[in-house]
C-alpha distance (Angstrom), angle and dihedral (degrees) to the residues before:
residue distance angle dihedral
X1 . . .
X2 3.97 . .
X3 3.70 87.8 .
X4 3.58 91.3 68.6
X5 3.80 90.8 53.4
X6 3.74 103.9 84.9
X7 3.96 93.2 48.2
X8 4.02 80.1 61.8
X9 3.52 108.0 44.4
X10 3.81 110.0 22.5
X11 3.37 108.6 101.3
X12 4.35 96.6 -167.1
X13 3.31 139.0 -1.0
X14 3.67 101.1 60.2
X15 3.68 128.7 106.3
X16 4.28 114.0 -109.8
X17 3.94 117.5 -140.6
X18 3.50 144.2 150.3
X19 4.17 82.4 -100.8
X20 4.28 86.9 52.9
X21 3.59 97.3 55.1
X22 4.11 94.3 38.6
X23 3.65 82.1 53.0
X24 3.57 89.9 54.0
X25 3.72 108.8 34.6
X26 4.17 88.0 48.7
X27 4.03 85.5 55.0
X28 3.36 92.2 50.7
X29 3.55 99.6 49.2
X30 3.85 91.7 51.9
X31 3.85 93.8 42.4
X32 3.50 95.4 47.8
X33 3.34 92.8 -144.5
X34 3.82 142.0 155.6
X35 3.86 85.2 -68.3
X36 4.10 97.5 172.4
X37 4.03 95.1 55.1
X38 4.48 82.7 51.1
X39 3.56 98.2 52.8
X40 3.94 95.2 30.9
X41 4.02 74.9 58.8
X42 3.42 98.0 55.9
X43 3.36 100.2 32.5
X44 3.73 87.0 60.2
X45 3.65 93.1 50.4
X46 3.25 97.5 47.5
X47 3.92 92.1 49.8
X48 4.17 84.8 64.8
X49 3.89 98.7 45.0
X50 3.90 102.3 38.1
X51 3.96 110.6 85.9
X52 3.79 107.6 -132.6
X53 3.33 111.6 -86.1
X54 3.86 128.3 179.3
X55 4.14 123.3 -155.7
X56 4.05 100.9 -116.1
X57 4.01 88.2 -4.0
């Protein structure tokens, strides 16, 4: 379960994929928790470390 922690409360430094956000969507469902703040979180900090990059751009 600890592995799951730093997908939920880092806020850089950690890469975003598709494997990040299962992680953290399937920990939220199970926790029940306040799900919105988490991936408002990491959305956010993904936002500043992800060079824009546009589908087919």
């Amino acid at each position: 379960l600890s592995d799951y922690v730093p997908f939920l409360t880092s806020k850089s430094g950690f890469p975003i994929n598709a494997e990040t956000w299962k992680s953290m969507f399937d920990f939220c469902l199970k926790q029940n928790s306040d799900c919105k703040k988490q991936i408002t979180d990491l959305y956010e900090s993904s936002q500043e470390n992800v060079i824009s990059k546009k589908p087919g751009g």
